[in-house]
C-alpha positions as CSV (number, residue, x, y, z in Angstrom):
1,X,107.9,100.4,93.2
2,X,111.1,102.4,93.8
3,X,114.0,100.5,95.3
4,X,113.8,102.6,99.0
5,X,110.2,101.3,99.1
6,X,111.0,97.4,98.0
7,X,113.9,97.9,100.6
8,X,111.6,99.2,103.3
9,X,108.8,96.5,103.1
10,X,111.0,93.3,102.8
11,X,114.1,94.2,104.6
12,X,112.3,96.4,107.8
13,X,112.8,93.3,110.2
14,X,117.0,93.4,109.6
15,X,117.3,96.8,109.4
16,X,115.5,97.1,112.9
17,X,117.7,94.5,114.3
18,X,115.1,92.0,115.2
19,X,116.1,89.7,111.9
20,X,119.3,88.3,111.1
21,X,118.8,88.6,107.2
22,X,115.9,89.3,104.6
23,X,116.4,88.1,100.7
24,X,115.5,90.2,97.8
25,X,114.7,88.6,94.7
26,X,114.4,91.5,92.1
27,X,113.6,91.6,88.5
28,X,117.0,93.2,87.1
29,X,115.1,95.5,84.5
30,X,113.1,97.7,86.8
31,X,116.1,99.1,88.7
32,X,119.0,99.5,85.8
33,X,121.3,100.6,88.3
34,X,120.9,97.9,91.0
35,X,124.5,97.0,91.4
36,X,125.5,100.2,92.0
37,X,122.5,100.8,94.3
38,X,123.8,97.9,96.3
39,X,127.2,99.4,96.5
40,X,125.9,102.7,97.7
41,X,124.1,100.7,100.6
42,X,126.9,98.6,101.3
43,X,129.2,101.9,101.6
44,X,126.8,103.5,104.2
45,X,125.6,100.7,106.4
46,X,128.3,98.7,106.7
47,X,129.1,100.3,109.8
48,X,126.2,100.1,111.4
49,X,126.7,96.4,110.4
50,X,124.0,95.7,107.6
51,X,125.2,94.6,104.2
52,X,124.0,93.4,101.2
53,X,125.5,90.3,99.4
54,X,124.2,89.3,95.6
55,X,123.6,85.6,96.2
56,X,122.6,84.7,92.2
57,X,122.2,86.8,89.4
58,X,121.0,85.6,86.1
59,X,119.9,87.3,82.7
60,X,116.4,89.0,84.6
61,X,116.6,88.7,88.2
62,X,119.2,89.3,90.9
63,X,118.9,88.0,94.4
64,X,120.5,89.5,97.5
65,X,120.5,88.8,101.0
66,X,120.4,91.5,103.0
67,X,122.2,91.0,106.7
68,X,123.5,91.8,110.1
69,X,126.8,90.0,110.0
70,X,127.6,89.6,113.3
71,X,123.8,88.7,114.4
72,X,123.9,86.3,111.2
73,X,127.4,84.7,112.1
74,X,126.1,84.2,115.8
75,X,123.3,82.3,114.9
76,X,124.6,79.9,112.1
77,X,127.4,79.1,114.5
78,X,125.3,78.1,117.1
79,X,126.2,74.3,117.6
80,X,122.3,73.0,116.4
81,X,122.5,75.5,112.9
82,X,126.2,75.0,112.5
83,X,126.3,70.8,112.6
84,X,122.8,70.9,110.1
85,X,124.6,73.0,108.0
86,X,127.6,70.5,107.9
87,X,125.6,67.8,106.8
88,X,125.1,69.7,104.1
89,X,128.2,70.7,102.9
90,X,129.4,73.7,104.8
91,X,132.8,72.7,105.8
92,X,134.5,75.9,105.6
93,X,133.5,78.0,108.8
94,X,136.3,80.7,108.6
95,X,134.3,83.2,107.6
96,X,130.9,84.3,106.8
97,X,131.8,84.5,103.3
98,X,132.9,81.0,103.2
99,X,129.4,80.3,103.8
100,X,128.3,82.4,101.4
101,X,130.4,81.3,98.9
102,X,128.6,77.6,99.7
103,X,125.2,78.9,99.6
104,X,126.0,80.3,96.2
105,X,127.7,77.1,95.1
106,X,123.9,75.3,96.3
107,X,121.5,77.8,94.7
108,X,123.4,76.9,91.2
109,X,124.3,73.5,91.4
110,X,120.5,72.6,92.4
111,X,117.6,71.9,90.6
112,X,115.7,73.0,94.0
113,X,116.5,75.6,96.4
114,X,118.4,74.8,99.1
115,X,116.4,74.7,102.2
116,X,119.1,75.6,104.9
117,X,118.9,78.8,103.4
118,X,116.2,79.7,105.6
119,X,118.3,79.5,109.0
120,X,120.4,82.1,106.8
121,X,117.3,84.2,107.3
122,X,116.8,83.5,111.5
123,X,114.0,80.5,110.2
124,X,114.3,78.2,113.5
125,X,116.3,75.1,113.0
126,X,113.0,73.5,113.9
127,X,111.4,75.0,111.1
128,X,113.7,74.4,108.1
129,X,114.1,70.9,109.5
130,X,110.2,69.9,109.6
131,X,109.8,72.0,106.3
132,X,112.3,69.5,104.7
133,X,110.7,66.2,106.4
134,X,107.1,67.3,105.5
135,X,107.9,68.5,102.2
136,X,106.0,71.7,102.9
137,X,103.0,70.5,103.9
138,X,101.9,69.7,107.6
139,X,102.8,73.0,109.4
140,X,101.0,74.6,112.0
141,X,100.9,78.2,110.6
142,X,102.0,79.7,107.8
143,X,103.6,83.5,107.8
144,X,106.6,84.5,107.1
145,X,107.6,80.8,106.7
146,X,106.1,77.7,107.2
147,X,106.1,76.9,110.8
148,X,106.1,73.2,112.1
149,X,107.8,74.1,115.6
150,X,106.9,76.8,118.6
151,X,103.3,78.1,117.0
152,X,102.9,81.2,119.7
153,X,106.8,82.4,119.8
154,X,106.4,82.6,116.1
155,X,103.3,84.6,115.8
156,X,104.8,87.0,118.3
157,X,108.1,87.4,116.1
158,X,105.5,87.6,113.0
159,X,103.6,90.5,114.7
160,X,107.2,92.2,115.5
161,X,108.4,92.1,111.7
162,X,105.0,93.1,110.7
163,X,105.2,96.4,112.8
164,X,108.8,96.8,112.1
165,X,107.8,97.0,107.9
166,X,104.9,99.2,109.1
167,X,107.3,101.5,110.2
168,X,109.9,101.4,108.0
169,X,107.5,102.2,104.9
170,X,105.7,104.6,106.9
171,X,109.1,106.8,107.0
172,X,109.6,105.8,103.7
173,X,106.0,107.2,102.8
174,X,107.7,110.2,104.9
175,X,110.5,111.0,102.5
176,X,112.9,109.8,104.3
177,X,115.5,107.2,102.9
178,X,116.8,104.1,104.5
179,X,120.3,105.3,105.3
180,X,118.5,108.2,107.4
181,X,115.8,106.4,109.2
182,X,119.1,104.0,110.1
183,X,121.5,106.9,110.8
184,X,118.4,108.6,113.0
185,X,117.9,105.1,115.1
């Protein structure tokens, strides 16, 4: 699958603005060029405020969150996200690299991944937080994530991400590419 379609069915719900962030885990050897690829996206969408950040990268797989920076920063530093997160070691809140750079730090010092990543992808607090206490198990639906809080509000955002990749892949399917469905929005 070429990287326009990978982007397209895992990142739709960001790039329509209904998502704070998406992550990509990709196996480095079927897209050579995936750095540069990055850049190239990075170059043309930073404007229209998406970006893509390369969270860990080791000898066969790269993974990248791809965000809306100032929907991202707005709901980390809400005051329920933002004093979870400080419990778990993100002190620095000058910037959203600074919480980048501790998510990083988490992902590599860890022999499990760090939970609190998922209100880095718009997970509700509630969520990550009975996720953690449960150890997984005990949730009330399963979708996108594991969901142990508001069952029907969740569906609803489930069905909205669901129709947003429907689109997205559809255009892709199209021949369009990402940067021009976005630049056409």
């Amino acid at each position: 699958m070429e990287l326009e379609h990978i982007l397209a069915y895992h990142c739709a719900p960001t790039f329509a603005g209904i998502k704070a962030a998406n992550l990509l885990s990709l196996e480095k050897f079927l897209i050579p060029e995936i750095k540069l690829s990055f850049e190239f996206y990075n170059q043309n969408l930073n404007l229209r405020g998406i970006y893509f950040e390369m969270l860990c990268e080791c000898n066969e797989r790269i993974l990248v969150i791809v965000y809306r920076k100032d929907t991202l920063w707005s709901e980390l530093s809400s005051p329920p996200n933002k004093a979870f997160l400080e419990t778990q070691g993100y002190c620095d809140w000058s910037s959203l690299d600074s919480l980048f750079k501790r998510l990083r730090e988490r992902i590599s010092d860890r022999d499990e991944f760090p939970h609190e990543i998922g209100l880095f992808l718009s997970y509700p607090l509630e969520d990550v937080l009975g996720f953690i206490f449960f150890k997984g198990k005990n949730y009330k639906y399963s979708g996108y994530w594991k969901v142990y809080g508001n069952e029907n509000i969740t569906k609803k955002k489930f069905r909205e991400f669901t129709m947003s990749r429907i689109i997205f892949c559809r255009k892709i399917d199209e021949g369009k590419s990402i940067v021009q469905i976005l630049e056409s929005a």
